[in-house]
C-alpha positions in Angstrom: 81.5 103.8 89.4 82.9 100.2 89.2 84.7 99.0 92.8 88.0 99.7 93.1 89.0 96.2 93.2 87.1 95.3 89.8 89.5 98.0 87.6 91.2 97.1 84.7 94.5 98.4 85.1 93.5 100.5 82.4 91.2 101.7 84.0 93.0 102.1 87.5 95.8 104.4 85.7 93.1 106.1 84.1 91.8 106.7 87.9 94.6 107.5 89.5 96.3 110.6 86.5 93.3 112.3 87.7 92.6 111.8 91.2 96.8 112.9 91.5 96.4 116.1 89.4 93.5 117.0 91.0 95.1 117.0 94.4 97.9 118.9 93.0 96.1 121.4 91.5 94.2 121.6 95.0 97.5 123.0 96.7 97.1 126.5 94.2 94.7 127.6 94.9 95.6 130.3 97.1 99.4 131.0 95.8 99.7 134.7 94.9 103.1 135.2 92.7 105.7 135.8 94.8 105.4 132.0 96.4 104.7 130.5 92.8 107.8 131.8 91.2 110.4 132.7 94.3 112.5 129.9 96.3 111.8 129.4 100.0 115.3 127.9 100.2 118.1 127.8 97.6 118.2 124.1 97.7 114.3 124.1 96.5 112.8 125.4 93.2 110.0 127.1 93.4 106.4 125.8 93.3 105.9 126.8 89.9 108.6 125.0 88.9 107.8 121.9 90.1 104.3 122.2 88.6 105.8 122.6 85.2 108.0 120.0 85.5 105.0 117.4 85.9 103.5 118.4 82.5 107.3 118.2 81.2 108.5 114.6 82.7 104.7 113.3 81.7 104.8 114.6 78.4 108.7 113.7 78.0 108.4 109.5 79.5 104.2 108.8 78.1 103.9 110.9 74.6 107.9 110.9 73.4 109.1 107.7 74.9 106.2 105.8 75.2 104.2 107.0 71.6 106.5 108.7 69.8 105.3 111.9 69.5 107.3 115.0 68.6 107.9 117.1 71.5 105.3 119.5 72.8 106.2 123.5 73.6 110.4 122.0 73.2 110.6 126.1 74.6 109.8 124.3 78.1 113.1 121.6 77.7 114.9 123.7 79.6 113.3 125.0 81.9 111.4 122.6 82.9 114.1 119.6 82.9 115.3 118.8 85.8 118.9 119.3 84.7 118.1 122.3 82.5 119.1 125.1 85.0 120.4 125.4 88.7 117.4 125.9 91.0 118.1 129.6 91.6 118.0 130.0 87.8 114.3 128.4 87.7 112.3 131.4 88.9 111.4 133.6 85.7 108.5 131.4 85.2 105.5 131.7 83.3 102.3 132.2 85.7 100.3 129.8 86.8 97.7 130.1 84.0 100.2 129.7 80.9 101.5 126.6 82.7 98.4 125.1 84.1 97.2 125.5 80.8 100.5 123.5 79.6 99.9 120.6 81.9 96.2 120.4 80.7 97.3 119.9 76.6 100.0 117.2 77.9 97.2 115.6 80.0 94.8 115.5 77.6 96.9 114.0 75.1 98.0 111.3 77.3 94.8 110.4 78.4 93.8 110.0 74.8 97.2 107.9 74.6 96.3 105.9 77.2 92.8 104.5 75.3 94.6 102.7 72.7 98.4 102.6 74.2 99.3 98.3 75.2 99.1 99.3 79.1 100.1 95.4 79.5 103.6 96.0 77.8 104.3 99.6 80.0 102.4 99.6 83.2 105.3 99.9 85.5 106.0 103.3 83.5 102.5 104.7 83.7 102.9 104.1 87.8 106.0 105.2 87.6 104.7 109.0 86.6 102.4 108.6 88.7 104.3 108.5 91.7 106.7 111.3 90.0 104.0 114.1 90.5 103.0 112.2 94.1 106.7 112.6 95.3 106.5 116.2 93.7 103.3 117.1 95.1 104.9 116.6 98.4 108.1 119.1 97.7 105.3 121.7 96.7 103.6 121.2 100.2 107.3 121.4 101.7 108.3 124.4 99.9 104.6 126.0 100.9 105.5 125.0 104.4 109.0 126.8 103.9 107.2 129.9 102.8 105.3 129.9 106.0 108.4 129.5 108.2 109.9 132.6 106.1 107.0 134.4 107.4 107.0 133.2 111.0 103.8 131.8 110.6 103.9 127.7 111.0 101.8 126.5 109.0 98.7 126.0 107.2 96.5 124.3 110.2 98.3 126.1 112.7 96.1 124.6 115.7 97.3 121.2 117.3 94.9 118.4 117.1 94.0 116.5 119.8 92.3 112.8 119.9 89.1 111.5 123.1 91.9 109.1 124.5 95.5 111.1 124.3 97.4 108.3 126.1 100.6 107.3 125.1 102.4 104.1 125.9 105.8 104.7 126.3 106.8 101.6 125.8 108.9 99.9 123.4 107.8 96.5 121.0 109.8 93.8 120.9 110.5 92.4 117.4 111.1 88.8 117.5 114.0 87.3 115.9 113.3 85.3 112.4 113.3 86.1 108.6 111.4 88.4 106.3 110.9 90.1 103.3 112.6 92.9 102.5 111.7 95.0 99.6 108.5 95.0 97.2 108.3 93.5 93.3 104.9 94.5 93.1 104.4 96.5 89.1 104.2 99.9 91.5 107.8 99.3 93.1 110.4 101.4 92.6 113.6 100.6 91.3 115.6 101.4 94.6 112.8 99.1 96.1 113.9 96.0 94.1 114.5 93.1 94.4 113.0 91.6 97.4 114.9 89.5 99.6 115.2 87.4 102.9 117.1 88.7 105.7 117.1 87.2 108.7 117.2 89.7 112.4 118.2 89.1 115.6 115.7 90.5 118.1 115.3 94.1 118.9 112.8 96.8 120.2 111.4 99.5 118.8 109.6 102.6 119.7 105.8 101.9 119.8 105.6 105.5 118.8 107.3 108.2 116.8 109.1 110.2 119.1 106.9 112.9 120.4 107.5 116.6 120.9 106.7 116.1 124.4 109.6 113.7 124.7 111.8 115.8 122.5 111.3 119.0 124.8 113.0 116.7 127.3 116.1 116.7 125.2 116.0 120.3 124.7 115.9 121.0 128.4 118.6 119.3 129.0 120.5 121.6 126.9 120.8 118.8 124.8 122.2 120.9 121.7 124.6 122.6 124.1 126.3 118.9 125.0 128.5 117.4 122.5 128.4 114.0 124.3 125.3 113.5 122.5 126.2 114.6 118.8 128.3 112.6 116.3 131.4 114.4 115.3 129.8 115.4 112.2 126.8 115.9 114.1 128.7 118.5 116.1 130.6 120.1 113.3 126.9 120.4 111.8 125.4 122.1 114.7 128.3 124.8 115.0 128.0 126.0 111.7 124.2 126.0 112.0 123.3 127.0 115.7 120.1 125.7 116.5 118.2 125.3 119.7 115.2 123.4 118.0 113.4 121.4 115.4 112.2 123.9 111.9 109.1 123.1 112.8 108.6 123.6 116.5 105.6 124.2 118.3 105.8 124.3 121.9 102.1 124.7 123.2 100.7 121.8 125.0 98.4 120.5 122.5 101.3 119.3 120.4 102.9 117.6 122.9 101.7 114.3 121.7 102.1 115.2 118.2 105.6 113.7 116.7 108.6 116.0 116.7 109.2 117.4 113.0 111.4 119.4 111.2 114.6 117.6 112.5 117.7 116.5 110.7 119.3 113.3 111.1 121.7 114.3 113.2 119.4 115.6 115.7 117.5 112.2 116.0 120.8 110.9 116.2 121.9 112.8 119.3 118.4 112.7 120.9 118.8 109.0 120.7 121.9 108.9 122.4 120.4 111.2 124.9 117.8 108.8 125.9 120.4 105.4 125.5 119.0 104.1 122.6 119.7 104.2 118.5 118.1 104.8 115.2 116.2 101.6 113.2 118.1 100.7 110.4 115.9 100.3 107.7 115.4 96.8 107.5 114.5 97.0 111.2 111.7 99.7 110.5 110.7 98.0 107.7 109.9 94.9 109.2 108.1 96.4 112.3 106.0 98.4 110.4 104.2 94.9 108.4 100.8 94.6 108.0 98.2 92.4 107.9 97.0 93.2 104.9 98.7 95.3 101.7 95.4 97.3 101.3 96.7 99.9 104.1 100.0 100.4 101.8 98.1 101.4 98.6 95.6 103.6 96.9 92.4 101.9 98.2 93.3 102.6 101.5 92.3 105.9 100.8 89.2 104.7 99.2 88.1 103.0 102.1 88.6 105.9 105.0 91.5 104.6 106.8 92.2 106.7 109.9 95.9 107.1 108.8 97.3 110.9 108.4 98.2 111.6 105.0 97.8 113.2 101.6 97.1 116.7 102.7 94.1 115.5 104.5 94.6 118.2 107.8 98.2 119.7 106.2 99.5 119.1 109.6 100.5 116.2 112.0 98.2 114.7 114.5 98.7 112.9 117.6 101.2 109.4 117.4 98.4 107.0 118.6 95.8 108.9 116.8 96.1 106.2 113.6 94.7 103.6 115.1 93.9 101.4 111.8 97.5 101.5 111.0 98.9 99.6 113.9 101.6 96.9 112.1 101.4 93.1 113.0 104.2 94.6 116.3 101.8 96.8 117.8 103.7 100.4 116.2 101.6 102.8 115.4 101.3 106.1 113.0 104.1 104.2 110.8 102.5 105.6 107.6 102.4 109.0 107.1 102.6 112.0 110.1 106.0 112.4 109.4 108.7 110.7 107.7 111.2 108.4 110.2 115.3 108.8 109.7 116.7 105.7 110.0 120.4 104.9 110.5 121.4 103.2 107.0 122.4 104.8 103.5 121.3 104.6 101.1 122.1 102.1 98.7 121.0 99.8 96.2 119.6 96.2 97.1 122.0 93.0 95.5 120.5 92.7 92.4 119.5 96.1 91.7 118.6 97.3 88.2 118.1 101.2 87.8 114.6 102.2 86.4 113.8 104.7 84.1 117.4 106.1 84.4 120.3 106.2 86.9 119.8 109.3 88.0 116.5 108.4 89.9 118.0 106.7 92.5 121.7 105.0 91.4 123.4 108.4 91.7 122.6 108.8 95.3 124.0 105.4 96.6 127.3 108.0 97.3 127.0 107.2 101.2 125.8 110.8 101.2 122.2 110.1 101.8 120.5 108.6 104.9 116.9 106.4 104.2 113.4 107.8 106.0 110.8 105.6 105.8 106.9 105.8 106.5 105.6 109.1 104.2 104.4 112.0 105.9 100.9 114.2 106.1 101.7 115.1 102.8 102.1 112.2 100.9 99.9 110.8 98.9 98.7 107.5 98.6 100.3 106.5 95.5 104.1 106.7 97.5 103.1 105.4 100.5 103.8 101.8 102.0 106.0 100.2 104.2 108.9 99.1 101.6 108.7 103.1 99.7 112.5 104.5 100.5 112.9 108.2 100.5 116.6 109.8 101.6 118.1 113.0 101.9 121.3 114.2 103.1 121.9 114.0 107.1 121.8 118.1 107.4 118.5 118.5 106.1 116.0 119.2 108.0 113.3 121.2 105.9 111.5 118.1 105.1 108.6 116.3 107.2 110.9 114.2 109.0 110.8 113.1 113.1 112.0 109.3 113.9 111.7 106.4 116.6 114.3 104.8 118.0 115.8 101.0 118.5 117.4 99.2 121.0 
């Protein structure tokens, strides 16, 4: 097998369709029905849903846009589109066979596509579906996750994980003051991603750590989700009309306690940040405290060479903050790639110059100032959506995804 770095980019794409399908494929392998076809939570299609909707976007973007083929199975249009039917209308699905079997006829015509297509001319596209079934490959480990909740079971590696030197340094970094880089032009990049820019910061600090469920417990001791003091007004509003007196995905045994906090919304991180008399990063402070030395630990060989960082389903759980130790930024912050995703305190909007990419609907339809920006990927994401400039957002309420936070001062 040639070395990584000696790929075409042919070649590379070639690489990467498989190596993605074949971790997706990995996470059904022990689905019975009812989680393939049912919803966990009515703003989440089911699993088998998303898996047909891979083979549909793939075959829709590489074999109709890209080669010109007639559509394949135009039965699936509907169904499988992603405005074709509300979510709770997506579960009379075909089973896993009749659509695995789907995604293998799309894939194998556009891998025989691929041999002769002019890669040089549509590149960004072929990354671009790439990272479709990444970013969907991490809703079906969500929505598998939900199932497990459902059940009152947490997980699928239900046992915390501990590390030889379980220190942490409580500490916060100090960012020094000075201009950056914001954002990523690299042929990978997504839209909301582009264009990079300077930006100068003042300095601040930042938590060396995500916040960790050992420090969160403090919070909830303190009856911190009795005390309105702590909550934003829509914080507080939220909160009433959804009592809670934890994070989804609590686990309160001392082995976890230097695991980061997950399963909370961003109003929770808000009010636990208030709590302790600090504030959420904006973005372009997380961003620039989580730089590297090198842009090998933000992409797909980082995987290739063993990095010690905690994602793409490796142990489908978290692990302890300073258990990452290779993906310490040029700060001294650790576990700021994957564990869990970090809320930040900005919305989501586009960058001055942006230019949507394949379609608005991607990402220009959610600069509504209705969506707060995480940053950093999760356990479950895979390599092909994770570095330091990806943006992911979700509405402030949510709080099924793998999200915990740091703070700021």
């Amino acid at each position: 097998m040639k070395s990584i770095f000696n790929l075409s980019a042919k070649e590379a794409i070639s690489q990467a369709l498989i190596e993605c399908r074949k971790q997706t494929l990995a996470l059904f392998t022990d689905i019975n029905e009812y989680v393939f076809t049912q919803q966990s939570h009515p703003d989440f299609s089911p699993i088998g849903w998303h898996l047909g909707h891979i083979g549909f976007t793939e075959a829709y973007w590489i074999l109709e846009y890209l080669a010109g083929y007639p559509p394949l199975f135009p039965k699936y249009h509907k169904l499988f589109a992603a405005d074709g039917l509300p979510k709770v209308e997506r579960q009379n699905l075909p089973n896993f066979t009749v659509i695995k079997d789907y995604l293998d006829i799309v894939r194998s015509k556009v891998l025989n596509y691929l041999e002769f297509a002019p890669v040089k001319q549509q590149e960004r596209l072929w990354w671009w579906i790439i990272q479709h079934e990444s970013q969907h490959n991490e809703t079906i480990s969500l929505i598998r996750q939900l199932h497990k909740v459902n059940s009152n079971s947490f997980g699928f590696n239900q046992q915390g994980i501990n590390i030889e030197n379980p220190t942490i340094i409580s500490d916060m970094v100090g960012i020094k003051a000075g201009e950056f880089i914001m954002g990523n032009n690299n042929i990978k990049a997504q839209d909301n991603e582009r264009p990079p820019y300077n930006i100068y910061l003042d300095t601040y600090s930042i938590d060396r750590y995500p916040v960790t469920c050992r420090q969160y417990k403090e919070f909830m001791l303190a009856d911190g989700y009795k005390k309105s003091q702590y909550w934003s007004k829509e914080g507080w509003q939220w909160l009433q009309e959804n009592p809670v007196s934890q994070p989804l995905y609590w686990q309160d045994a001392s082995e976890w306690e230097h695991h980061p906090v997950c399963g909370v919304n961003y109003y929770e991180a808000e009010a636990y940040a208030n709590f302790v008399d600090k504030r959420l990063p904006t973005e372009v402070e997380w961003e620039k405290a989580a730089q590297f030395e090198t842009t090998v630990l933000t992409s797909w060989e980082k995987k290739q060479l063993d990095a010690l960082d905690n994602q793409d389903n490796k142990l489908f759980n978290t692990v302890p903050v300073n258990a990452d130790f290779e993906t310490k930024s040029i700060w001294g912050c650790y576990s700021m790639l994957g564990n869990v995703w970090e809320w930040t305190a900005s919305w989501f909007v586009g960058y001055e110059g942006f230019e949507y990419y394949l379609y608005p609907g991607y990402s220009q339809v959610y600069f509504d100032h209705q969506h707060r920006v995480l940053r950093g990927g999760s356990w479950a994401t895979l390599p092909w959506a994770l570095r330091s400039s990806f943006r992911n957002w979700y509405n402030p309420w949510v709080r099924q995804i793998f999200a915990g936070f740091r703070c700021a001062k």
